[in-house]
Each structure stands twice: as structure tokens, then as C-alpha cells.
N, C-alpha and C positions, 0 to 999 in steps of 0.2 A: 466378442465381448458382450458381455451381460445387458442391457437397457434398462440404466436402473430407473425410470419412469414407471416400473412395471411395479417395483413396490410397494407392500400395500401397506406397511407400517411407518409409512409417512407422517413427522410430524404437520399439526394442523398448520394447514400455509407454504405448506414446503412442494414443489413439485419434483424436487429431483434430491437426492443424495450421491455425492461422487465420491468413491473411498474405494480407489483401486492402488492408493499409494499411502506411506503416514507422512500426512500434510505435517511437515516442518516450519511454514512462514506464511508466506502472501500468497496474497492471489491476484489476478488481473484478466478483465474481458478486455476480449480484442476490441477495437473501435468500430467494428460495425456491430458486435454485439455477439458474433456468432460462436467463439469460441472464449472460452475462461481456461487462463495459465495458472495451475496451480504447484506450486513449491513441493517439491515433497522430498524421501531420504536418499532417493532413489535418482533421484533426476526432476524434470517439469514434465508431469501428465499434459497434455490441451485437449481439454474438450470440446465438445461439441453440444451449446445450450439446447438447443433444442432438445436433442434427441436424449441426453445424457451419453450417449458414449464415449468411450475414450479415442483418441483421434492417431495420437503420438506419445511417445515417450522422449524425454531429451536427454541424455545423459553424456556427460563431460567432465561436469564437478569429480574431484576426490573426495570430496563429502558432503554432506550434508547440505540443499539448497535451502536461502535464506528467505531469497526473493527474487521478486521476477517484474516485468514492466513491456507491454509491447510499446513498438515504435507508432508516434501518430497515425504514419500511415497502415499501420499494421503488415509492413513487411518484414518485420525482424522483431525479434524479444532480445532482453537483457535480464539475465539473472547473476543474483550474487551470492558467494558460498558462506560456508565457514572452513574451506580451504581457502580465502584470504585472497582468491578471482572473483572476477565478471567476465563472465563469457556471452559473447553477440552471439544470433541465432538468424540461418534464414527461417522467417514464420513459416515457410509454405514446403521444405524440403525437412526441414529440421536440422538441419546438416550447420554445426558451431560454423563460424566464420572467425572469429578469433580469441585466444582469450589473452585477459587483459590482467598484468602481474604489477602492484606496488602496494596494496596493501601491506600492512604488517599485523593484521586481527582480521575477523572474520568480517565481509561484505554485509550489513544489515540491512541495506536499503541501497533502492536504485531508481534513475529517472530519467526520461526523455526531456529532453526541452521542447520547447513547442514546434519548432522545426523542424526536429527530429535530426540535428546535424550532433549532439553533442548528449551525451549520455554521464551525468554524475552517480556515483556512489558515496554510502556515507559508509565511515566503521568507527567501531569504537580504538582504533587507535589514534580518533582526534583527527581526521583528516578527512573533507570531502575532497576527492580528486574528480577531474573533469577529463572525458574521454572522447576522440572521436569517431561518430557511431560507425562511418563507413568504415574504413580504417583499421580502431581500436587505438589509433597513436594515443600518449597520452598528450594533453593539451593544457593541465594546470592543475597544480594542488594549493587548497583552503586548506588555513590549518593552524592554533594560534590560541580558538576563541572557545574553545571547549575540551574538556578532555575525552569525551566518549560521543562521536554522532550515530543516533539510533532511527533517525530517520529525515529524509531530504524530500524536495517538491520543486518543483519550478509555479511561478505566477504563470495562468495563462496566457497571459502577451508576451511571456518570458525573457519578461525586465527581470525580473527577482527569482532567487535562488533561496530557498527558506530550509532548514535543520531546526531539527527538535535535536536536546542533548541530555547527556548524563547528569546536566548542571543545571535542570528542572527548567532552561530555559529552552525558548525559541530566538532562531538565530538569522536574519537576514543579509543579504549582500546582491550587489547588484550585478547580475549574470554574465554581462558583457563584461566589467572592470575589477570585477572581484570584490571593490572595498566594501566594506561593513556599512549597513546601512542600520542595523536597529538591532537590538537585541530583545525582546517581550519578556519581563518577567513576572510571575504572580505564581509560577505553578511551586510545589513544594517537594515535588519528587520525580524521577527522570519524565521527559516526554517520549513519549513510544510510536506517539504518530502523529501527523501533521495533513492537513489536506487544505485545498485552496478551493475557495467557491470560484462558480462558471465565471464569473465577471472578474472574479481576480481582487474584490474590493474588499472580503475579508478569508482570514485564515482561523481553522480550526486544529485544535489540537488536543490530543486524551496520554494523559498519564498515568503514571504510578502510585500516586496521591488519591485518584479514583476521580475525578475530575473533568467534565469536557469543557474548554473553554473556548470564548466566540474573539477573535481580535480584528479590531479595526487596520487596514493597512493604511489608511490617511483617512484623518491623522494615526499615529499605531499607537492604539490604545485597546484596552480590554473593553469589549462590550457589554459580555456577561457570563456568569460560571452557571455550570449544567453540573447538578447532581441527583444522582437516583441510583448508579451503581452502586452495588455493595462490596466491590473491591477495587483491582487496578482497569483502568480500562487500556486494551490495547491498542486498538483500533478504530480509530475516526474515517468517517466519509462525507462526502456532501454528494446531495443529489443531482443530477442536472438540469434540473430548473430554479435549483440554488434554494429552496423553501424547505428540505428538510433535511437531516443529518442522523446517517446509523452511525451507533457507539457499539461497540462488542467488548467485553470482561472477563476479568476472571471469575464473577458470577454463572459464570455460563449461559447468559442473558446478550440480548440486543437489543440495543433501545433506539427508538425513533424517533427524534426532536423535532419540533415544528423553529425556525430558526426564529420567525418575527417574536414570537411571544416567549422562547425559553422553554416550553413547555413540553415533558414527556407525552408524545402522543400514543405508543403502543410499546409493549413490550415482547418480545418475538425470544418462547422457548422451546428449546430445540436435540440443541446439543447439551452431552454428556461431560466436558471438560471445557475448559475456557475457549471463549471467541476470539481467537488471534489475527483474523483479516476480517474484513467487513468491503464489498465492493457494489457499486449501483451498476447495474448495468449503462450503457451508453441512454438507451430509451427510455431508462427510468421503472420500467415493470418491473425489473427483477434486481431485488438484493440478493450479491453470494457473498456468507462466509461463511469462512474457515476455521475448525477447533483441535484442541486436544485430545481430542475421541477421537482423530486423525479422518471426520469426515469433514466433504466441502455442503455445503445445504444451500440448494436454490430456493427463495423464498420469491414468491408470485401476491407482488403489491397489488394487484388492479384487482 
């Protein structure tokens, strides 16, 4: 396989381009940093950061994958279709372990808890269902408080289980009990992505409205709205030292927010079609996303 480090038409900032599949969803670095899982029609590419190559191919799905998630520890991934599964993965053989059937719509989002014992998916048929990662039994279906979930999250200490929905809100409940713990409302069009800072003390979210907004989880209040795209934004992230946040569009733009002051710090263009994942590496040097031009862009902060 090709080393795409070698090309020379890199956008400025970019070290690597991966476009050995057409990116359909997310993307996800393993936890030590060394490999990024990306979504594609095909199945999950895994690459290899450093190098750019391609490592594995995963394929199980009957269609199209949505999204993907490694396990904290990074021994297993969890991807979701829009054939209406989540199928587990060993990380290291690639070889499914099991797949996991109650949806009734396509898988849009998937997530470890912090312990890595229990694995949620959200869809939009209204249901996050909770799964067990060894396993794949399932363990519990949410379901009640939204008609369409487009994306879920665990709190890092993983008390709380948080969903963006079709219903411009953000949706909490408490991981271990399930009951509803708060609902966040202010956005005006669906949320598409959701992300928790390292500490767990606020959540961020970008919609369809065009919108990033910063919430307090105590008290849970809105902090403050981010605007500078000039469409829908898909894709929220927080960095790991919790002081900045990439947003991705359908501008075809990424924008980099400084958290304490609100304030767009750079804008990062790249791709040809909209930015549909945005992901920090573990270490913080490197932003990867994902677009419509069906390429993944490593982009080199330091």
C-alpha cells in the first residue's frame, strides 16, 4: 500500500491524507494514539498515524458503516451501520466478535463507557440501547425522550450518558440507573454531535442550526454559543487538555475555538466537501478529520 506521507500536494498543515476507502462517518484514534478507525462503505480502514498506511480492513456490515469507537483499552472497536447492527471487533486480529441486532434504523453513533464493560449506540429510531462489550448481550434500552438519537457520549467518570437528538436537544441520564437527568435546550435544529471535556465538567455540542455550543454540567446551563460557520456544523471535539475545541461543516472548514474566551482561533482548509468527523489525537498534536471528498486529513497542531 501507497505511504500517503509521500504526497506532495498536501494541504498547508496537513501531514498525511488517507483515502483508501469513501469515508461514510467517524473516525476514532486508538488510545495510545497509534492507529485512527475510519468509517467507510466498505467496512473500517485502521490506520497507522504515523506512517499513513493502511493496516486492516474490517468488513461485516451489509452496508454502509456509520461509526466506529475503540475500546478504552484499545483492544476491541465497535462500529455501527445503516444495516441497523453494531458489530464488536477484536482490535488486534480484526476478526468481529459479535454482532449485536435490535435496532430498527440505522446505527449513527456508538460508545464505550469508561470502563470499557458496556458499549451504547444511539439511532434514530428513538432508542439508545446499551450492550455488553464482552459478550454483546444486550443490557438495556433508553427510549421515550426523543424521536431520532444522532449521537451519544459517556461523562468521563461515567456517571452520565449524554445524546444529542432530532429534537435540537441535548439529552442526559444517569448511566448506571438510566433516569433522566436533564435535558439542555437552546439549539434550533438537530444536534449531530456531542463531546465531553477531560474533566467531565462541561459538554459540547454542534448542530444543524450552524451553532457550537459550550454547557455547564453543574449546574447545566449554557455557557456560551460559537458562531463563525457558515453552515451546519457536524462535528465537535475537545482537545485533551480540555482548552480547545475543532468544529467541522458543511463549509468545508474547521475551526479551532480557544474554550475560556469563546473565541475562533484558526481556521483549517483542506477538504473539498463537508467535514463530517473531527478527532484530537490522544496527545493533542494531531487533529484528524473526515469529509465528503471521501478523504480522512491528518492535520499537525505543534
Amino acid at each position: 500500500m501507497e505511504n500517503l506521507n509521500a504526497q506532495s500536494d498536501l494541504p498547508e498543515g496537513v501531514k498525511a491524507r488517507l483515502d483508501q476507502g469513501n469515508l461514510t462517518g467517524d473516525i476514532a484514534f486508538s488510545p495510545d494514539g497509534t492507529q485512527l478507525a475510519v468509517a467507510c462503505d466498505i467496512g473500517i480502514w485502521v490506520y497507522d498515524v504515523e506512517s499513513g498506511l493502511g493496516l486492516n480492513l474490517l468488513v461485516e456490515h451489509k452496508e454502509y458503516v456509520r461509526c466506529v469507537a475503540f475500546s478504552p483499552d484499545g483492544s476491541a472497536i465497535a462500529s455501527g451501520g445503516i444495516d441497523n447492527t453494531v458489530v464488536l471487533w477484536d482490535a488486534t486480529s480484526g476478526s468481529p466478535t459479535a454482532t449485536l441486532v435490535g435496532h430498527t434504523d440505522a446505527v449513527r453513533s456508538v460508545a464505550y463507557s469508561a470502563d470499557g464493560a458496556t458499549v451504547a449506540s444511539g439511532s434514530p429510531d428513538g432508542t439508545v440501547r446499551l450492550w455488553n462489550a464482552s459478550t454483546g448481550a444486550a443490557k438495556d434500552t433508553i427510549e421515550g425522550r426523543a424521536g431520532s438519537i444522532r449521537c451519544v457520549a459517556y461523562a468521563p467518570n461515567g456517571r452520565t450518558l449524554a445524546a444529542g437528538t432530532g429534537d435540537d436537544t441535548v439529552i442526559l441520564w444517569d448511566a448506571d440507573t438510566r433516569k433522566h437527568r436533564a435535558t439542555l435546550k437552546g439549539h434550533t435544529h438537530i444536534v449531530d454531535s456531542i463531546a465531553y471535556s477531560p474533566d467531565g465538567e462541561t459538554l459540547v455540542s454542534g448542530s444543524i442550526d450552524g451553532t457550537v455550543r459550550l454547557w455547564s454540567i453543574d449546574p447545566r446551563n449554557l455557557i456560551t454559543t460559537l458562531t463563525g460557520h457558515s453552515g451546519y456544523v457536524w462535528s465537535v471535539a475537545f482537545s485533551p487538555d480540555g482548552k480547545a475545541i475543532a468544529s467541522g461543516g458543511n463549509d468545508n472548514t474547521i475551526r479551532l475555538w480557544d474554550v475560556e474566551t469563546g473565541e475562533s482561533k484558526r481556521t483549517l482548509t483542506g477538504h473539498t466537501g463537508s467535514v463530517r468527523s473531527v478527532k484530537y489525537s490522544p496527545a493533542g498534536g494531531i487533529l484528524a478529520s473526515g469529509g465528503d471528498d471521501h478523504t480522512v486529513l491528518l492535520w499537525d497542531l505543534t
